[in-house]
C-alpha positions in Angstrom: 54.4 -45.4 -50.4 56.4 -46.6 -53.6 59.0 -46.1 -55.2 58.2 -42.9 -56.9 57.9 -41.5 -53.7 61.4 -42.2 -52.7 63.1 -40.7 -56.4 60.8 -37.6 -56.0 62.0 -36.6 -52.7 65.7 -36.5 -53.8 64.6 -34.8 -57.6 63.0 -32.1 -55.3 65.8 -31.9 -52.8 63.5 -33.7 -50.0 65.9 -35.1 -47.8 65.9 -33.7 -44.7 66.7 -37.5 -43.2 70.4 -36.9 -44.9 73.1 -35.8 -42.3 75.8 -33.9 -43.0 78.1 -35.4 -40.6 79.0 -38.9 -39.8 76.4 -40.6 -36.9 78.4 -39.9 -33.6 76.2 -43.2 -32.2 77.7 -45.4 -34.9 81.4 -44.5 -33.5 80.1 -44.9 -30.4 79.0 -48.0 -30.3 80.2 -49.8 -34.0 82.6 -51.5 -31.7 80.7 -53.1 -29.7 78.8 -54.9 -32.7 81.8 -57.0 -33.4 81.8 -57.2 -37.2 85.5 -59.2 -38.0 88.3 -57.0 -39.6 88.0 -56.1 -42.7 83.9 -57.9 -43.2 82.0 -56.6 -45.5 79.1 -54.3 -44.3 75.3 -54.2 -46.0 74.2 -51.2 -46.1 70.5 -50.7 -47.0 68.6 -48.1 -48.1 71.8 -46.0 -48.5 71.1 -42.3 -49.9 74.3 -40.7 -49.9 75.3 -41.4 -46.1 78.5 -40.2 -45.1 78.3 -43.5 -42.7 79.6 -45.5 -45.8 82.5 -43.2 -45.5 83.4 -44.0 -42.1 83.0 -47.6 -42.1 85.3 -48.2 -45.2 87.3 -46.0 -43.4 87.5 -48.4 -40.6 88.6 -51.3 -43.0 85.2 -52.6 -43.9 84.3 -52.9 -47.7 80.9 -51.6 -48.3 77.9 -52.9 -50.7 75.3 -50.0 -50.0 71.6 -50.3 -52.2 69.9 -47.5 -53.1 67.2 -46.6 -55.3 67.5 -43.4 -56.8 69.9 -42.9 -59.2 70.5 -39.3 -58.3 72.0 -40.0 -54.3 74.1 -42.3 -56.0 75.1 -39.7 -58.4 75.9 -37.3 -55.6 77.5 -39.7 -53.6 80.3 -40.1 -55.7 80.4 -36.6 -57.3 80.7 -35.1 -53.8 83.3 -37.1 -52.8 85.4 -36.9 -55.6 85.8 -40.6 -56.6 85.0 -41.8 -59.9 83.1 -45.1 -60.0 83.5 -48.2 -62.1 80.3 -48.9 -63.5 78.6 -52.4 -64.3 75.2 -53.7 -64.6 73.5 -56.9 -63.7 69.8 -58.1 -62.5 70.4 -56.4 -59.3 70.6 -52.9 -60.9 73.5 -50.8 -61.6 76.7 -51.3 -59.4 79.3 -48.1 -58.8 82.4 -49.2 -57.1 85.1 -46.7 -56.0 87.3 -48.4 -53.6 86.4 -50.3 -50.7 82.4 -48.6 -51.6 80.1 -50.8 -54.0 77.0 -48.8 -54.3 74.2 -50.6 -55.8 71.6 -48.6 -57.6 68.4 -50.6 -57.4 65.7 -52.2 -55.6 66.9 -53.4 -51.6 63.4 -56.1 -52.0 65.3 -57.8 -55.4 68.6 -59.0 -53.2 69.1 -62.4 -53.0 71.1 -64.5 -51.0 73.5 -64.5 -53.5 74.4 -61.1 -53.5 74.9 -60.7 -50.0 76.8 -64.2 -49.5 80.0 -62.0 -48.6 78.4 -59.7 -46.1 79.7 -60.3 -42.1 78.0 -56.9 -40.5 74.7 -55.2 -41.6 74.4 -51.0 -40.8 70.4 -50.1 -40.8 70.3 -46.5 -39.4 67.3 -45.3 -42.1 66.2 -48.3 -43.7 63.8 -49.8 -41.0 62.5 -46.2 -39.8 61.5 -45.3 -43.8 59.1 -48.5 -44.1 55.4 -48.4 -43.6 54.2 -51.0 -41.0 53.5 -53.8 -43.9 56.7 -53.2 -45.7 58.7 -53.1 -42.4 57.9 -57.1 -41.8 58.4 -57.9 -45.4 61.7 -56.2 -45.3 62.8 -58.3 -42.2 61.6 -61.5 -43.7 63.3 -60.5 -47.4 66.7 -59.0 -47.2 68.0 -59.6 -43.4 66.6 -62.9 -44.0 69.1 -63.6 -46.8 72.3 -62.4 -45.0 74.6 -65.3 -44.0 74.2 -66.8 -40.5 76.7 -64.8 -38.0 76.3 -61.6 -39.9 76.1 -58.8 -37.0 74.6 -55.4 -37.1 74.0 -52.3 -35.6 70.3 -51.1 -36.5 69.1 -47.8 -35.3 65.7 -47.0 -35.0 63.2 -43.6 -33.8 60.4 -43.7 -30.8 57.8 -41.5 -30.6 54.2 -40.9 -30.3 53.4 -42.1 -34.0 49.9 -40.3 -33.6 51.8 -36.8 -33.9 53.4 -37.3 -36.8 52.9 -39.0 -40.2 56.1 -40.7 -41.3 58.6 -41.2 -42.7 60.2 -41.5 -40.2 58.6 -43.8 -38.3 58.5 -45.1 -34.8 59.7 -48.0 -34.6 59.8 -49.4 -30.6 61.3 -52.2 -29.4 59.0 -54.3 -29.0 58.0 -54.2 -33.0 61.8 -54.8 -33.3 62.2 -57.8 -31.5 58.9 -59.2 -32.7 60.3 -59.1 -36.3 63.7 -60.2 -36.1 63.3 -62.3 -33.1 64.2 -65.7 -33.1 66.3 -65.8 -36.2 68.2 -62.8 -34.5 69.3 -62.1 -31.4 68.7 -58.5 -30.7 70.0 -56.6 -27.9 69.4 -52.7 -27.0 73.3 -50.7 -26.5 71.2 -47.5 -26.2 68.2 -45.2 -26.2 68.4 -41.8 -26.0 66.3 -38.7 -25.9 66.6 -36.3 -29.2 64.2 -34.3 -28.9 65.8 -31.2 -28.2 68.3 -31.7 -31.0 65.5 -32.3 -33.5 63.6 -28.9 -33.7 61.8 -29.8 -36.9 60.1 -32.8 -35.5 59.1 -30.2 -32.0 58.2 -27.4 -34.1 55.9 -30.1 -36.1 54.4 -31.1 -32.8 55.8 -34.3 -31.9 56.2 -33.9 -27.7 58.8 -37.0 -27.2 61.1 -38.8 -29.2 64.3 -40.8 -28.9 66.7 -43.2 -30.6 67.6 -46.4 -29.8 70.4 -48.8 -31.2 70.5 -52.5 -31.4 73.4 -54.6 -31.5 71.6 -57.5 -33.8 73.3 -61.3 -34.4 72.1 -63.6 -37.4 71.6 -67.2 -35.9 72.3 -70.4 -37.5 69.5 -71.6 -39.4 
């Protein structure tokens, strides 16, 4: 899976992983992660997620990184804010607000760029990663967030023999094996969505649930 893949799903309207309404788990439990008044929150692999929405609306700026140019395009359009736009080596940055959206590649972040960043939101991020890409993407960009930068990271289980992803299942112990030591990780919730997902049912998966993570960067 590359790139490509990624900017031809949204040119062909392929985005059946974008929600429509805000994630009632991230109210739920976005208190519980603890992320300081008014910290910045990372948020990767971004499409056009309403969640941005929320979280500025909770007093957090946002730096969101996408890749295709056409969710960030919608993002703002939809919304009815007109961006600033600026370029630099990380790709092309829209800011509207308390919302920095970051057209480009999540893998060319450096510490740099995500110096200011006190919380980290990863509900689609993890799940869209292929096995190899998934440790890589631990080791690249949540390696470079400051020590004490907390999260909330969301993640799918199920039999990941019925079903070629993306989404994929992602179980705990995968999740702890990555992010473990450097993070402490510890489960809020896992629930079972399988009768609020009909798509996945009807394309024969038999079980799956969602579980979310309350993660905490360590001191190097």
């Amino acid at each position: 899976m590359d790139h490509d893949f990624w900017l031809q799903r949204w040119q062909q309207g392929q985005t059946g992983f974008h929600q429509s309404h805000v994630l009632p788990l991230l109210q739920k439990h976005w208190p519980a992660v603890g992320v300081p008044a008014g910290g910045r929150v990372f948020v990767p692999l971004a499409g056009k997620s309403l969640d941005m929405l929320w979280l500025a609306g909770q007093g957090h700026p946002v730096l969101g990184v996408e890749l295709s140019p056409l969710a960030v395009q919608q993002f703002f359009a939809e919304h009815g804010l007109t961006p600033t736009v600026r370029s630099s080596h990380y790709g092309t940055h829209h800011v509207a607000g308390a919302i920095e959206l970051i057209c480009g590649d999540v893998f060319g972040l450096d510490a740099a760029a995500l110096a200011d960043c006190a919380g980290v939101y990863d509900r689609a991020a993890l799940i869209a990663l292929p096995p190899e890409l998934r440790a890589r993407y631990v080791a690249g960009p949540y390696a470079r967030l400051p020590a004490g930068c907390l999260g909330l990271l969301v993640t799918l289980e199920y039999p990941q023999h019925e079903m070629q992803g993306p989404p994929f299942s992602v179980e705990e112990a995968e999740v702890r094996r990555h992010y473990e030591p450097d993070w402490g990780v510890a489960l809020l919730e896992r629930r079972d969505i399988l009768a609020q997902e009909a798509k996945f049912a009807a394309a024969g998966v038999t079980a799956m649930s969602t579980a979310l993570y309350r993660i905490a960067h360590h001191a190097a």
